[in-house]
N, C-alpha and C positions, 0 to 999 in steps of 0.2 A: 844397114844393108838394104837400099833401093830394091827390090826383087823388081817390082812391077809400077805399073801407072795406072790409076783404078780409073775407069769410064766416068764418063758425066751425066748421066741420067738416071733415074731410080724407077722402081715400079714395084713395092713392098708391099706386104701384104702378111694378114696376120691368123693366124689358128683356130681351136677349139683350146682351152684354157687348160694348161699344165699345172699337176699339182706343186704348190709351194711348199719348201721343208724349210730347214732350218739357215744358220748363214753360211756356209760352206754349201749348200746343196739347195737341190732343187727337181722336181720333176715328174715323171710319169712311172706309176709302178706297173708299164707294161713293158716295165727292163728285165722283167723274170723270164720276157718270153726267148725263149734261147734257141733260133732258128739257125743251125748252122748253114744252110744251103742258100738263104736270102738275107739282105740285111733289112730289118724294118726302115720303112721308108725313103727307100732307095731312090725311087720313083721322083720322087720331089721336086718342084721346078726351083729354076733359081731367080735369083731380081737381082738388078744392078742397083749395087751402091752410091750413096750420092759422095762427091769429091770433097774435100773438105776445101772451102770459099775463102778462110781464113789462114794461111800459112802458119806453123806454129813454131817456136821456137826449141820445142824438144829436139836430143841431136839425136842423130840417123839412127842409129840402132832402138832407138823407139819407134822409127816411123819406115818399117818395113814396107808397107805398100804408099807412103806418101800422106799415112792416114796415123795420130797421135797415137800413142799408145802407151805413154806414161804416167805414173800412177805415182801420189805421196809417197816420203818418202816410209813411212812409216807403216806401208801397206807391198806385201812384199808376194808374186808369189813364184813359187821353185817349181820348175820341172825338172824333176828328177827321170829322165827317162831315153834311151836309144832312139835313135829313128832308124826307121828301116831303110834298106839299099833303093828299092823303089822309088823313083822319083817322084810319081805322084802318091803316093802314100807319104810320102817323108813330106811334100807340100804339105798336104790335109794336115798332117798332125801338128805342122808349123804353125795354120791356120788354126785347127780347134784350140792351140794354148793363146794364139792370138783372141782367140773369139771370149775365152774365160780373163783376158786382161780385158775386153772391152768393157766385159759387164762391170766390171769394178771401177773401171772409169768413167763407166756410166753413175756408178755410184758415189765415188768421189766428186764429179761435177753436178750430181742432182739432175740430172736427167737421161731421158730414152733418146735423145736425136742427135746423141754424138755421135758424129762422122767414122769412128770405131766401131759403134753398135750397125749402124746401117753396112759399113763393110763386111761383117765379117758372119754378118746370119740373114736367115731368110726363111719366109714362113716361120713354122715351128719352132725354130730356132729364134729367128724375132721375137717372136711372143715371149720365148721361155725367158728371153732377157727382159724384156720391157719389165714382165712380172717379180724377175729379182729385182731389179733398180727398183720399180715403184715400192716396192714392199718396205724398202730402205729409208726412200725420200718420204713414203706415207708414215713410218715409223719413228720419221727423226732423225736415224742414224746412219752410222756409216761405216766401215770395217776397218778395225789396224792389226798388226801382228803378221804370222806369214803361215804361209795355205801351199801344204805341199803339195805337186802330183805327181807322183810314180806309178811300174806296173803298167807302163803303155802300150798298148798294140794298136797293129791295124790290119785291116780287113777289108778287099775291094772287092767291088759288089762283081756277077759276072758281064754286065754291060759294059762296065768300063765308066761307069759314069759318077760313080761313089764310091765316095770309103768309108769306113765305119772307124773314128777311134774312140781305143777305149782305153781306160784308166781310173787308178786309186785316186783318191785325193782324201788327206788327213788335216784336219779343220780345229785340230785340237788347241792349235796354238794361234787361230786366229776369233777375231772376238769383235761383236759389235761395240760403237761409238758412240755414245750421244754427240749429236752435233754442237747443241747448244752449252751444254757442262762439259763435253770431255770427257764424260767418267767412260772408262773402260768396263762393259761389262763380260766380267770374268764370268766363267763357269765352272766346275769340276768336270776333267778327260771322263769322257764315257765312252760307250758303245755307236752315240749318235754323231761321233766327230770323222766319224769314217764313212766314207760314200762310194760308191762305182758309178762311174758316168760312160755312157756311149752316147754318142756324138755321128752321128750324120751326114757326113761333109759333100757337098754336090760341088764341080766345078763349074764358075762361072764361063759362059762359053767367049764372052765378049771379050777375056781377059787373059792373062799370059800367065797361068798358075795361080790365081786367086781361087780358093777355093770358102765356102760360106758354110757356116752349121746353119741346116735344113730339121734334123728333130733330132731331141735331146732325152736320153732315157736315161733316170738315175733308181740306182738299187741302195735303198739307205739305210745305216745301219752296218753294211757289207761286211760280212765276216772274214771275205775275202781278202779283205785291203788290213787286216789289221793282225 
């Protein structure tokens, strides 16, 4: 599904350092703060992403804005979740489940500079990805199994220029790699396989419904989600 044609220039730019959790999650514990009247970080600017140079052979329904977005197949993950009637909300939250395929695809090809990562965040949100991917390639590994997200909403800020989504995600059944052996490392379902993430999402103005995660608040542990 072509939605859009992403610009050709970039001008990214990166944060103050978000806390790293576990391999489902990731983030800042100033997701507690539960402002109903503003979204955190609403304000945020946005950077255009760079085009991908190399055409890919992935088919269409992975490359929603022109830009890859498929992933092993052994590495799977579900949204489980509505979109809302809203047309720019229902983008954003296109884009935030877009933006959590990049980082995994950043992780599957070992690096921060895929054409997916640079799409689909900006600022805060750049960083928050760089920091999972490297965490991954600095560790070795890599992720299989499937990583669900349900429990989604959204939320536009009153400018009209954000939206906030948010959502569960249960991490129970997904598990790091070694790259090198292949061993699946298992763990026992606990409490820390459930996470709440909110999400950011600023529209790029350059662009025809591209919208970027801008900063990434996760509440880990989340009672809520479980």
């Amino acid at each position: 599904m072509n939605r859009r044609t992403l610009p050709v220039t970039a001008a990214l730019s990166a944060a103050a350092a978000l806390l790293l959790t576990g391999c489902g999650s990731g983030g800042d514990d100033s997701s507690k703060d539960k402002d109903d009247d503003k979204i955190a970080g609403a304000d945020q600017g946005t950077a255009k992403p760079k085009k991908p140079t190399d055409p890919s052979a992935a088919p269409a329904e992975d490359k929603p804005d022109g830009v890859d977005l498929s992933l092993p197949k052994d590495m799977k993950l579900v949204f489980d979740w509505n979109k809302p009637n809203i047309k720019d909300e229902a983008a954003a939250m296109d884009d935030a489940a877009n933006f959590m395929r990049a980082i995994y695809r950043g992780v599957d090809k070992r690096t921060t500079k895929d054409a997916a990562v640079t799409a689909y965040s900006t600022g805060d949100g750049l960083h928050y990805a760089k920091v999972q991917i490297d965490s991954r390639v600095d560790g070795g590994w890599t992720a299989t199994g499937t990583r669900r997200h349900y429990q989604g909403s959204t939320r536009s800020a009153p400018n009209g220029k954000s939206v906030e989504v948010a959502f569960c995600v249960d991490s129970s059944k997904f598990y790091g790699k070694e790259i090198k052996s292949g061993k699946v490392l298992k763990s026992k379902p606990s409490t820390e396989d459930f996470d709440h993430f909110r999400i950011v999402m600023v529209k790029l103005p350059t662009s025809e419904g591209l919208w970027q995660a801008s900063k990434v608040f996760v509440e880990t542990k989340a009672k809520k989600c479980q």
